[in-house]
LOBA-563720 format. One record per residue (C-alpha): residue number from 1; residue in one letter; x, y, z. Coordinates in Angstrom, 2 decimals, decimal comma. Example, Ala and Ser with C-alpha at 12.3 -4.5 7.8 and 13.67 -1.06 7.14 Angstrom:
<atoms>
- pos|code|u|v|w
- 1|A|12,30|-4,50|7,80 .
- 2|S|13,67|-1,06|7,14 .
</atoms>
This chain:
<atoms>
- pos|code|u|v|w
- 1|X|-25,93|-20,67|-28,91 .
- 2|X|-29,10|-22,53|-29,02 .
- 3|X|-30,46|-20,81|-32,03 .
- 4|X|-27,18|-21,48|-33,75 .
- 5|X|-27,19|-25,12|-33,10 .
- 6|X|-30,91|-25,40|-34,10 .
- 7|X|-30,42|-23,88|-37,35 .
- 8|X|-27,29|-26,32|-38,36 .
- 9|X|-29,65|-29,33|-36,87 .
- 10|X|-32,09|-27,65|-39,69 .
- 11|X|-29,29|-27,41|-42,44 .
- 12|X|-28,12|-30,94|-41,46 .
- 13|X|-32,16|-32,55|-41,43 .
- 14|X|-32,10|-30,66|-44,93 .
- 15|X|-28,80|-32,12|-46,55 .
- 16|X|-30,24|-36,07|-45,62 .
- 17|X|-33,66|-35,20|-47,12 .
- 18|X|-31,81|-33,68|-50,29 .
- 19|X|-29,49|-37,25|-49,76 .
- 20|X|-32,56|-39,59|-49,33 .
- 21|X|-34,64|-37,48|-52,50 .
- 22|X|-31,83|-38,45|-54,40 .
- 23|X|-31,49|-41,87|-53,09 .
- 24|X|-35,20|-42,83|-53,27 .
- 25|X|-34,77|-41,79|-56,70 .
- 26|X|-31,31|-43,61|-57,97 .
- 27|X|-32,94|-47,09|-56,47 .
- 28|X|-35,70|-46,34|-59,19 .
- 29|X|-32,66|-46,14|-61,88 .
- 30|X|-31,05|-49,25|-60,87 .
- 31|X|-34,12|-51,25|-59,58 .
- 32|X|-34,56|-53,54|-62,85 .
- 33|X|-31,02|-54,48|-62,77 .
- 34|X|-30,14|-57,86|-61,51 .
- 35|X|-29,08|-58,87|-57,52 .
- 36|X|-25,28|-59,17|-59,19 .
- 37|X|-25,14|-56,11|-60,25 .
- 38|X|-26,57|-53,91|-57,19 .
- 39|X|-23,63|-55,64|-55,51 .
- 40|X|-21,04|-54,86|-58,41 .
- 41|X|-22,16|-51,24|-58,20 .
- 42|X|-22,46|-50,84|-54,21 .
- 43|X|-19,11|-52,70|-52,86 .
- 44|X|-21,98|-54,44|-50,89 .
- 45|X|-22,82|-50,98|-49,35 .
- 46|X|-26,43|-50,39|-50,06 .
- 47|X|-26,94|-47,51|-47,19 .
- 48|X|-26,27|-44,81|-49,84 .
- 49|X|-26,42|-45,18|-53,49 .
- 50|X|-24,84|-41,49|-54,02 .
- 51|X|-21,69|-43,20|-53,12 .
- 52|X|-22,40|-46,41|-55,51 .
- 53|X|-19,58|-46,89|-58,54 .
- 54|X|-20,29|-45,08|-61,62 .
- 55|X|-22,38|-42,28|-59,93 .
- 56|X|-20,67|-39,45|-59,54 .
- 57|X|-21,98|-36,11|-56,98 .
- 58|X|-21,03|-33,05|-56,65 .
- 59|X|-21,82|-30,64|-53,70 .
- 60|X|-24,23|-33,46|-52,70 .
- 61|X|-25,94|-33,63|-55,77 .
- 62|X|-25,65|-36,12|-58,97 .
- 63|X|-24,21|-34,44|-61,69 .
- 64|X|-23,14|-37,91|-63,98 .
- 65|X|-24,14|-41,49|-64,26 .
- 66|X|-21,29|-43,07|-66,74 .
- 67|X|-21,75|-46,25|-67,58 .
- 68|X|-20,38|-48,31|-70,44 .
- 69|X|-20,64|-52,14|-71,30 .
- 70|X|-22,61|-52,70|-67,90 .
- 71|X|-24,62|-55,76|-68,79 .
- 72|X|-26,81|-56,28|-65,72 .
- 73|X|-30,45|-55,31|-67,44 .
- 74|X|-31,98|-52,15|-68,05 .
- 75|X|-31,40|-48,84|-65,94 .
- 76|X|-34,51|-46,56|-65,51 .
- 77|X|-33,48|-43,31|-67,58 .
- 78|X|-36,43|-41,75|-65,98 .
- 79|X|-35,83|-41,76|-62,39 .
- 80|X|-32,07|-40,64|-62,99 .
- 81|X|-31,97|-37,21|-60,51 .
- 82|X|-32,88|-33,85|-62,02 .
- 83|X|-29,42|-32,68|-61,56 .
- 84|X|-27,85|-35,01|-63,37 .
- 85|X|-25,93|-33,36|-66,12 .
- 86|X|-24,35|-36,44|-67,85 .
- 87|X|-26,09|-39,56|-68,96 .
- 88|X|-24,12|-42,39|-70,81 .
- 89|X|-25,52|-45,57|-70,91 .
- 90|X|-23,49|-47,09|-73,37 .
- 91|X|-22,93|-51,05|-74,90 .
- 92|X|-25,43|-52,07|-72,17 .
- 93|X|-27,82|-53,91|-73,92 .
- 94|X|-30,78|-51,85|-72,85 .
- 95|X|-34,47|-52,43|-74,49 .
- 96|X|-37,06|-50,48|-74,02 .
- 97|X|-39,24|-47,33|-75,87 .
- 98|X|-37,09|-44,31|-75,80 .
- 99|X|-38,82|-41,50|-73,73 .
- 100|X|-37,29|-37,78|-74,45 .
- 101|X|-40,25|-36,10|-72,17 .
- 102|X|-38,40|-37,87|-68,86 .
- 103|X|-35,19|-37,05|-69,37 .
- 104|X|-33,53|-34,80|-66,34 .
- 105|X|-33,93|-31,59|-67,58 .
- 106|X|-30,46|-30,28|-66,67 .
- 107|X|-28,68|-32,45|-69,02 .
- 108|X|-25,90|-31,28|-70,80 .
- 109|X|-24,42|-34,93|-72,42 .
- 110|X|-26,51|-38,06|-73,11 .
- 111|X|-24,93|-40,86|-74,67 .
- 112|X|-27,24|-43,76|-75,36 .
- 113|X|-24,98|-45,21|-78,39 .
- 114|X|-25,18|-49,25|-78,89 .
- 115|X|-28,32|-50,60|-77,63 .
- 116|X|-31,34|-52,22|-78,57 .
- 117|X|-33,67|-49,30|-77,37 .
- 118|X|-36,97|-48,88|-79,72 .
- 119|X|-39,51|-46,12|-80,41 .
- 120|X|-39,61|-42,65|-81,82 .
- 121|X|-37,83|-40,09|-80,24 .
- 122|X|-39,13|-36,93|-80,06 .
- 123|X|-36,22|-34,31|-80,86 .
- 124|X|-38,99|-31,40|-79,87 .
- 125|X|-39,09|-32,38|-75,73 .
- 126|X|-35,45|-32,73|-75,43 .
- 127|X|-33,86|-30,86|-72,12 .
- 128|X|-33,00|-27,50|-73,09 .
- 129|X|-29,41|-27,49|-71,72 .
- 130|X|-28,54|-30,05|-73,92 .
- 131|X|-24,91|-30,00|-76,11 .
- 132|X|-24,45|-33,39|-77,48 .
- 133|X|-26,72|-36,21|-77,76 .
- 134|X|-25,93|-39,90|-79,28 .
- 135|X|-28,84|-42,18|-80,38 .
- 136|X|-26,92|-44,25|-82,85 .
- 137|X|-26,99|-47,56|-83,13 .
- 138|X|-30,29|-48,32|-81,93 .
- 139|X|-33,76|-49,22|-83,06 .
- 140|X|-35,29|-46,25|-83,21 .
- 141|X|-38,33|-45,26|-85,85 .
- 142|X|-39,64|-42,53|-87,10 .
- 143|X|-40,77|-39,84|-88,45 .
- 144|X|-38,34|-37,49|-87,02 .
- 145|X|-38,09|-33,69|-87,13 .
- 146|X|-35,08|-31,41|-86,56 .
- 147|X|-36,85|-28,44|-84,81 .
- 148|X|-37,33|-26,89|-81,75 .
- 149|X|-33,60|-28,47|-80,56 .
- 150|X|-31,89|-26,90|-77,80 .
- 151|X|-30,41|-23,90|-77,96 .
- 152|X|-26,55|-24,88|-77,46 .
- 153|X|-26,89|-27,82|-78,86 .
- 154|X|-23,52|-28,62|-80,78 .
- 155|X|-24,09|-32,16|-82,25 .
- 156|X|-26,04|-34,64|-82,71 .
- 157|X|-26,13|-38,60|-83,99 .
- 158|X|-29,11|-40,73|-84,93 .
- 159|X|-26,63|-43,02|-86,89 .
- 160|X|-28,05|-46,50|-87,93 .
- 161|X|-31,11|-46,41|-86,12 .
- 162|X|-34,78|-47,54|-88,49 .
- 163|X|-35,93|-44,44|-89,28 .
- 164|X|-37,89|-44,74|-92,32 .
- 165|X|-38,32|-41,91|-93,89 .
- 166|X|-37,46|-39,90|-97,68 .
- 167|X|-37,13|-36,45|-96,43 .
- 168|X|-36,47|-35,24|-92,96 .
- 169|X|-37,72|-31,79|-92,34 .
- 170|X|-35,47|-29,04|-89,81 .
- 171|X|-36,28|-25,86|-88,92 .
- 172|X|-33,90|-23,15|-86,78 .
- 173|X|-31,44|-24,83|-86,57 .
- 174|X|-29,67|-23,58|-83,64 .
- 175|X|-26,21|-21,81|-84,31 .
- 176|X|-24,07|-23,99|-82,30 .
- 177|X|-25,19|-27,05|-84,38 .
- 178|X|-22,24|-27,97|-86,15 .
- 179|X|-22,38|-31,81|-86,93 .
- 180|X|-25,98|-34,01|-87,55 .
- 181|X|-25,49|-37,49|-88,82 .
- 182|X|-28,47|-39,60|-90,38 .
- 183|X|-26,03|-42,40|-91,18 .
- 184|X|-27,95|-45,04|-93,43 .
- 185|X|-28,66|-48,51|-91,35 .
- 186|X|-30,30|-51,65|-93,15 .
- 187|X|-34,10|-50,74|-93,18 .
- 188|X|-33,81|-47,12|-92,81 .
- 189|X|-32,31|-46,12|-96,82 .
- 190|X|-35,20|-44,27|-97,43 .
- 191|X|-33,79|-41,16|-95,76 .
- 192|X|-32,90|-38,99|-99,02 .
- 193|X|-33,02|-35,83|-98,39 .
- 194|X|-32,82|-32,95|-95,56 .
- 195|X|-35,14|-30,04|-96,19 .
- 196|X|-35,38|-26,74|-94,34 .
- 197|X|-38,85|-26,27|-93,64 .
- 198|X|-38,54|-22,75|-94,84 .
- 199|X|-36,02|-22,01|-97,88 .
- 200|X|-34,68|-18,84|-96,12 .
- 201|X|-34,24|-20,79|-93,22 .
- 202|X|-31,21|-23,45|-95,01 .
- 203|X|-27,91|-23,65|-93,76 .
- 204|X|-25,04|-25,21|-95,44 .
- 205|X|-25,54|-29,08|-96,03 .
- 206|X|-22,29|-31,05|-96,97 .
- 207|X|-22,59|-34,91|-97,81 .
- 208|X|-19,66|-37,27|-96,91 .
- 209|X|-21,15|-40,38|-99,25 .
- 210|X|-23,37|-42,26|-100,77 .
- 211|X|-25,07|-46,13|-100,68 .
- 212|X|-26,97|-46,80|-103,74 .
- 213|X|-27,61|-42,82|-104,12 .
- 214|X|-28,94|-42,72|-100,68 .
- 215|X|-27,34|-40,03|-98,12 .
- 216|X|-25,16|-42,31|-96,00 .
- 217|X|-23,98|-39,32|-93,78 .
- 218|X|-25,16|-35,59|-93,67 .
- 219|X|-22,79|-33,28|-92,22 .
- 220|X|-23,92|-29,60|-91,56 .
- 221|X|-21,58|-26,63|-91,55 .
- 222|X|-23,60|-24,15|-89,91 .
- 223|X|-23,05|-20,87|-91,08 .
- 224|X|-25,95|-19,03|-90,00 .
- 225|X|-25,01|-15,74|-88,61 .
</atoms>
């Protein structure tokens, strides 16, 4: 009986330091934000941010931080928990250098569409669960290359960023990939062209339309087998 109850006291001292890890950790992602909107997310309950609006856990663990036209300052993309699986910061306003190396490295889903976030994101260090990812409508620079992407990777959008480039270079592309879009923005028309760095290694590249004989959109049918 007494080994029994010290082994759940164990189990239970375990679950509140996985609780406070993940705790310590979501104050970092919501520290820069202002005093009015640590109260919007907590309902004025600050003792655990696990249960704060817009977080959402599974099995004790985060698995998604949704948010969408928050406008209470930036949120700390870094310290979001490793097991979050869904990112969305969306119409919030956020400015700062993009960072791929510190995203959680389960993600499945980031959506970073419609903010003022800067920098050159490297498309090589992306986490390798990754399925979808939205960049578009940023700031973002380049050079960027399409290679080394994730594995399952389905889709991805860098639409109306800066990128200011002629050609942008891809290599194994993975077979999932179905849709890439390097929609045209003003200052980044000089993106002309998408070359395989290998000519044996091309899949099928369809283009929607044209600015001023500039690619506006590049969709990809991938039919490699």
């Amino acid at each position: 009986m007494l080994v029994f109850l010290f082994v759940r006291l164990e189990d239970t001292a375990k679950e509140y330091d996985i609780l406070d890890w993940q705790d310590a950790l979501l104050r970092g992602f919501f520290h820069d934000i202002s005093e009015k909107g640590k109260k919007y997310f907590s309902n004025d309950d600050t003792l655990r941010i696990g249960l704060w609006n817009h977080v959402t856990c599974q099995n004790q663990e985060v698995i998604s931080l949704d948010l969408d036209g928050i406008l209470y300052g930036n949120f700390s993309l870094c310290c979001a928990p490793p097991t979050t699986r869904t990112l969305v910061v969306r119409s919030c306003k956020q400015r700062y250098p993009i960072n791929t190396r510190c995203l959680p490295r389960r993600l499945e889903r980031v959506n970073l569409f419609n903010n003022k976030i800067f920098g050159c994101p490297d498309l090589t260090k992306l986490p390798p669960h990754l399925i979808t990812l939205n960049f578009s409508f940023n700031r973002m620079v380049g050079p960027i290359a399409l290679r080394d992407l994730p594995r399952g990777m389905t889709e991805l959008y860098i639409t109306f960023n800066r990128i200011q480039q002629e050609i942008v270079f891809y290599e194994k592309i993975p077979k999932t990939l179905q849709r890439i879009t390097l929609l045209d923005a003003k200052g980044s028309r000089n993106i002309k062209l998408i070359s395989p760095v290998d000519p044996d290694d091309a899949v099928d590249p369809r283009i929607f339309d044209e600015i001023d004989g500039n690619i506006h959109t590049i969709f990809f049918e991938n039919k490699t087998k």
